[in-house]
C-alpha positions as CSV (number, residue, x, y, z in Angstrom):
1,X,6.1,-2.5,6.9
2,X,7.1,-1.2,3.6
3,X,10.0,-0.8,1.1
4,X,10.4,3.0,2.3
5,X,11.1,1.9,6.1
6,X,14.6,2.6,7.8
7,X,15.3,0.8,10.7
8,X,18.7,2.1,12.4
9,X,19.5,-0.6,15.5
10,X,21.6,2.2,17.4
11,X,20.0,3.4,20.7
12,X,20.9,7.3,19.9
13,X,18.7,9.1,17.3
14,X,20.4,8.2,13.5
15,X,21.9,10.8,11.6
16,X,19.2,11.1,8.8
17,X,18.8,14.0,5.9
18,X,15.2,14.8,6.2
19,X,14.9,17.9,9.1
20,X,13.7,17.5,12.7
21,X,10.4,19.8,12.6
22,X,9.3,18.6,16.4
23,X,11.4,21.4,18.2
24,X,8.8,23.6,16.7
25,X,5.8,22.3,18.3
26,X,3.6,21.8,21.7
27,X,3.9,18.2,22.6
28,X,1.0,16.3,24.8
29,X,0.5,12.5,25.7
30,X,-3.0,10.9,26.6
31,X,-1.9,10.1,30.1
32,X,1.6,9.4,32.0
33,X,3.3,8.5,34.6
34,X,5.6,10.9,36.8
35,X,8.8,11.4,35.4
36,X,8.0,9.8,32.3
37,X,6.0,12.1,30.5
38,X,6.4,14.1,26.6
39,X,9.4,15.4,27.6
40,X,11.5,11.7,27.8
41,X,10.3,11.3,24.1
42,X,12.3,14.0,22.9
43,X,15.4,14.2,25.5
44,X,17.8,12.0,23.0
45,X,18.4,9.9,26.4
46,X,17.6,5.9,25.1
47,X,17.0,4.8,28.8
48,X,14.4,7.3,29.4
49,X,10.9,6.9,27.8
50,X,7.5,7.5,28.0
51,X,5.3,5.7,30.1
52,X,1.6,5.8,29.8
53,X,-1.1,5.6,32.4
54,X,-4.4,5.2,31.3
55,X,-6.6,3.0,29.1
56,X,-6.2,2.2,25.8
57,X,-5.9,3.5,23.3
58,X,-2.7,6.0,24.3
59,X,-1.6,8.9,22.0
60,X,1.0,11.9,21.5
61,X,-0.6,14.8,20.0
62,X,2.1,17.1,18.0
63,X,1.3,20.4,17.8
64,X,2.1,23.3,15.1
65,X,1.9,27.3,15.6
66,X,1.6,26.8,12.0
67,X,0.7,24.5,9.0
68,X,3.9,22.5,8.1
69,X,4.9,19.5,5.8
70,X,5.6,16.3,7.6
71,X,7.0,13.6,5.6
72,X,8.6,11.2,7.9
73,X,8.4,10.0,11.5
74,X,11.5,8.1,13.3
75,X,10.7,6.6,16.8
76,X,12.8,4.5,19.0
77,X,11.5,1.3,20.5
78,X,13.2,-1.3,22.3
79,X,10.8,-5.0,22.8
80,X,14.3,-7.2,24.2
81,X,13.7,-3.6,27.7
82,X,10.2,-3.2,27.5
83,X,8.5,-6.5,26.9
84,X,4.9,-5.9,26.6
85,X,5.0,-2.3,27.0
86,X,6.2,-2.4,23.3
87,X,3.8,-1.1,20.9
88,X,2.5,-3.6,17.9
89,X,0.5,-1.2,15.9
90,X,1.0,2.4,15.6
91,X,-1.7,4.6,13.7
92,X,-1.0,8.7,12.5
93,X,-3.7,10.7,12.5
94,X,-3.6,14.3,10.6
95,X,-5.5,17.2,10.3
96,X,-5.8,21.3,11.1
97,X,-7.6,21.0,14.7
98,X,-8.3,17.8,17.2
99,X,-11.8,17.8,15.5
100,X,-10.7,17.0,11.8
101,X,-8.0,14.4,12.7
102,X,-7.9,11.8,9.5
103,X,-6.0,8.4,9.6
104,X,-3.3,8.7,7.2
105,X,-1.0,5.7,8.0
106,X,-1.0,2.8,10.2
107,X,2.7,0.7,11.0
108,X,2.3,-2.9,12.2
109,X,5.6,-3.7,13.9
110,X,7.4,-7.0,14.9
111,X,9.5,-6.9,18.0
112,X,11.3,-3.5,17.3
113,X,14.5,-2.7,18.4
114,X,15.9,0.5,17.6
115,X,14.9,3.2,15.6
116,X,12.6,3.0,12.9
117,X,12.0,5.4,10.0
118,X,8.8,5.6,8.3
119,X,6.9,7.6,5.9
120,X,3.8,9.5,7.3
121,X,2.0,8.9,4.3
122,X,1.5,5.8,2.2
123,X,0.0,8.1,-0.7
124,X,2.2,8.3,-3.7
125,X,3.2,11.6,-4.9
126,X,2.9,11.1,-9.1
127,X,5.0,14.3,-10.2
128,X,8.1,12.9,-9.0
129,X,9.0,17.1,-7.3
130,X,10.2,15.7,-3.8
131,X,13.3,14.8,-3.1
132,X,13.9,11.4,-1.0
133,X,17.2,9.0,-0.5
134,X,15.8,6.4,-0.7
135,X,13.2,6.1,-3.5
136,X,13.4,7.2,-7.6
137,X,11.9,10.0,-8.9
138,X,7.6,10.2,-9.8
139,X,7.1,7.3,-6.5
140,X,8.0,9.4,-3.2
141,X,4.8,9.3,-0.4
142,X,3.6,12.5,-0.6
143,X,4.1,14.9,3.5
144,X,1.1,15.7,5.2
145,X,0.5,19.7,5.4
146,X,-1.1,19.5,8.6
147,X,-1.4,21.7,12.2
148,X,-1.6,18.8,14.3
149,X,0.0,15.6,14.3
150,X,-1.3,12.9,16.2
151,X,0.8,8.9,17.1
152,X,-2.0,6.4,18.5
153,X,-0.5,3.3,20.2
154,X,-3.6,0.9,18.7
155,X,-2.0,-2.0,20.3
156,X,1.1,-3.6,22.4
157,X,2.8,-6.7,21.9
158,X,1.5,-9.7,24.0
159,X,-1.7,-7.9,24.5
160,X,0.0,-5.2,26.9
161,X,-1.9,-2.0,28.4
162,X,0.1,0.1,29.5
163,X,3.1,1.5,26.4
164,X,6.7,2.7,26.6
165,X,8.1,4.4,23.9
166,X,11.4,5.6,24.2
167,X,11.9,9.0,21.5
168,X,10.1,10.0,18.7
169,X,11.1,12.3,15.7
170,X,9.2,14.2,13.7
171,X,10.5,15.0,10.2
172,X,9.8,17.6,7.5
173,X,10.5,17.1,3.4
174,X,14.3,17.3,2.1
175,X,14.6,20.9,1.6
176,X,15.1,21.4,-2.2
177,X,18.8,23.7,-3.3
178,X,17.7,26.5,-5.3
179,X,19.8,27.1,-8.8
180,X,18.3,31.0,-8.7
181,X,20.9,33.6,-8.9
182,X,19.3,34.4,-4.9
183,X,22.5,34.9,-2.8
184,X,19.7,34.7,0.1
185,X,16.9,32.1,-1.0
186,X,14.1,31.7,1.7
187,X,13.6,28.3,1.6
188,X,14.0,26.9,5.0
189,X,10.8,25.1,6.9
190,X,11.1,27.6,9.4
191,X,10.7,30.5,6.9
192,X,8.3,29.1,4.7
193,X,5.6,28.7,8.0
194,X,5.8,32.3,8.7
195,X,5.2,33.3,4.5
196,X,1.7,33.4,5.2
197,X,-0.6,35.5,7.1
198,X,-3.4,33.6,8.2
């Protein structure tokens, strides 16, 4: 993919520093079959997945009570379990409703195994104010401030229909430490969602 990709080869969910936003949202899949639905993505559990049922293409749709940054997603896929049920091409889709989705990245992928780490955005932020691990300062992607997040399996290996994907992780920025003399900053993603009234 790209010089910002992670890929972690355990089978349970890497210890990484950027935050775990998906507890915060409503999470739906295009189709599914029983007792693999949304909920296997997210259970930490690598022999459970989820299992569409429907044509092509298939799609979890992430979302937000309320507009959030999202700079990073981590999903787990295993080709040597699932064969052709492995996805080949994964595209994200942004936006503030299902009507005004945009494409914002797409990830070709060669027989993964494990979990890989991408950034949502392939759009350089110039200022160099993020903080990342894993690139210097004034190159970072910029996160998407979006409502709705959406993961579209494009295409499976060998041509496959149907797609198992066994977790997916969606991550916010690094939250930046404050120097202020603030004994009690409010900086957390979970504070700065509710700042606003919309």
């Amino acid at each position: 993919m790209d010089g910002t990709t992670l890929i972690h080869s355990t089978r349970t969910p890497p210890v990484l520093p950027w935050p775990d936003i998906g507890r915060l949202a409503r999470w739906s899949v295009s189709s599914y079959k029983f007792g693999f639905g949304a909920e296997c993505l997210r259970d930490g559990d690598p022999e459970t997945f989820w299992h569409s049922d429907g044509p092509q293409p298939h799609f979890i749709t992430i979302e937000f009570p309320r507009k959030v940054a999202i700079q990073k997603i981590s999903i787990y896929l295993s080709w040597p379990q699932d064969d052709s049920y492995t996805p080949s091409t994964i595209a994200v889709r942004a936006g503030t409703g299902p009507s005004d989705l945009q494409d914002v990245r797409v990830a070709t992928l060669d027989k993964p195994d494990g979990w890989i780490t991408f950034d949502v955005s392939s759009e350089p932020d110039n200022d160099g104010s993020s903080l990342h691990v894993d690139k210097p300062p004034g190159l970072h992607p910029k996160p998407i401030n979006a409502y709705i997040l959406q993961v579209i399996v494009v295409a499976n290996h060998m041509s496959g229909k149907d797609t198992h994907i066994r977790g997916l992780r969606i991550l916010g920025p690094i939250e930046e430490t404050t120097t202020d003399e603030d004994p009690f900053p409010f900086v957390s993603q979970k504070f700065k969602m509710y700042e606003t009234i919309r």
